[in-house]
C-alpha positions, 0 to 999 in steps of 0.5 A: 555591522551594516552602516545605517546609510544601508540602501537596504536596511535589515529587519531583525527578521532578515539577519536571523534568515541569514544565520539560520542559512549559516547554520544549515551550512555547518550541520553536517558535524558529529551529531553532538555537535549537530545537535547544539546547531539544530538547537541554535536553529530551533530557537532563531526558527521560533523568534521568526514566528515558524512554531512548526518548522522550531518544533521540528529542528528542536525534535532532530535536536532532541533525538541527539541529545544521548550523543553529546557528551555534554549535560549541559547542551542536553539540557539546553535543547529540552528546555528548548523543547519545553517552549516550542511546545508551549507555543503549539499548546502542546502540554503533553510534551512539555511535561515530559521534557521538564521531567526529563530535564528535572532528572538531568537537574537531580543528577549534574552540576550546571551554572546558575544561569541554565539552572535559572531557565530550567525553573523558567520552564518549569513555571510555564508547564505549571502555567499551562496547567493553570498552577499559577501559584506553583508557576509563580514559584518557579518564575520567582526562583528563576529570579532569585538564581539569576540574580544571587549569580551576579550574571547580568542577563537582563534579558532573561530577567525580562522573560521572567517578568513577563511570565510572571505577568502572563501568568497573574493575567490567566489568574485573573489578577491583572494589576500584578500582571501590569505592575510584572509586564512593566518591569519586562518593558523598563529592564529592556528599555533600558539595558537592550534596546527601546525597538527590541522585538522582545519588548512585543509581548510585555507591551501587549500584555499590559493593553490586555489587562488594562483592557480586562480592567475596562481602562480602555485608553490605558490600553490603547497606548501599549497595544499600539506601541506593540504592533508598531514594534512587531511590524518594525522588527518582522513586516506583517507576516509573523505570528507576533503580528497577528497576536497583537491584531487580535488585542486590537480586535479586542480593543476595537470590539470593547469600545465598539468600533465594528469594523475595526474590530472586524479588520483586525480579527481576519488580519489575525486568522489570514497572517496565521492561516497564512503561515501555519495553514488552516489547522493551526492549533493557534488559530481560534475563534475571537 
């Protein structure tokens, strides 16, 4: 671990460019193998913010998976799959690799934990076919196994939460959706990190609802918190960055500061643009 008198500090993005190189380095292996490899770097790729460069890998993954021996890692690269294409808002193949993962479930025996995430997975193809009560179903499940398995991942009972509170925010219920995303951000504060990265989308998540709540200065605080949080882990170039430049866009929009809300929304379409090119799918009209 680099001392903290470090006269170049890393950044949660740098480290993370440097495992994905050491990856890179070990893929020439027998292709079960590469396929566990090209999964550890599909998922570093997505923390970075590059949606197209993970969705890539993890489709070298996927193309694998009949040459590993074991279930486990197979299925571990399709629910992989399943959240890089949630990303991209890529529907189609997110159901096709949760009905793939489902007949892998039907068939092996897998730990709680693996178990847990298919159903975590599974709750964002049906949050993403606006099946909230079904997806909260799943997130609830999800919880359950986590929890009844005594394994202490709290960071994946933190994505759970804040799932669950995305999903309540599509759903239009937003004061579930604040009470879930302040459970994301309690469970990280207190057993990971008070700057994790993970701690950017529970935070904006509140300032969204508190601001469809029309609880302007409820809002401020937490979307705030976030963006200083994601430039603290990422710089300015990531797509965390310009999500959280589009709730402030927002924020800024409602309590009628023009031009701040103008700044914010071309942060967002330049760092997105920037980074995707100009047909992102994630790139929209605020």
């Amino acid at each position: 671990m680099p001392s903290v008198r470090s006269a170049a500090p890393r950044t949660s993005k740098s480290v993370l460019q440097q495992t994905v190189s050491l990856v890179r380095r070990e893929l020439d292996a027998e292709p079960g193998a590469r396929a566990e490899l090209l999964r550890v770097q599909g998922t570093i790729e997505m923390v970075l913010g590059d949606a197209p460069a993970a969705e890539a890998t993890l489709e070298e993954a996927y193309r694998l998976i009949n040459a590993t021996n074991s279930p486990a890692v197979a299925l571990q690269v399709l629910l992989d799959r399943v959240e890089a294409a949630g990303r991209q808002s890529e529907v189609e193949v997110m159901r096709r690799m949760v009905e793939e993962a489902a007949g892998l479930v039907a068939g092996n025996r897998f730990e709680a934990g693996l178990l847990a995430r298919y159903h975590l997975q599974a709750g964002n193809l049906l949050q993403a076919e606006q099946e909230h009560e079904r997806a909260i179903a799943e997130f609830r499940e999800a919880v359950r196994l986590m929890e009844e398995s005594g394994d202490d991942d709290d960071r994946f009972l933190a994505d759970a939460y804040y799932e669950m509170a995305y999903t309540y925010s599509n759903w239009r219920r937003h004061e579930d959706a604040i009470e879930n995303a302040q459970r994301a951000v309690a469970i990280l504060e207190e057993s990971v990190n008070p700057r994790t990265h993970l701690l950017i989308h529970p935070l904006r998540q509140i300032g969204f609802s508190q601001l469809a709540l029309n609880n302007f200065n409820a809002a401020r605080e937490p979307i705030e918190r976030a963006m200083a949080v994601a430039r603290a882990n990422f710089g300015e170039l990531h797509s965390d960055v310009a999500a959280v430049h589009d709730t402030l866009g927002a924020l800024a929009y409602r309590t009628r500061r023009l031009a701040d809300a103008i700044h914010h929304y071309e942060e967002y379409a330049r760092i997105l643009v920037e980074i995707e090119g100009d047909a992102s799918r994630n790139l929209l009209i605020p």
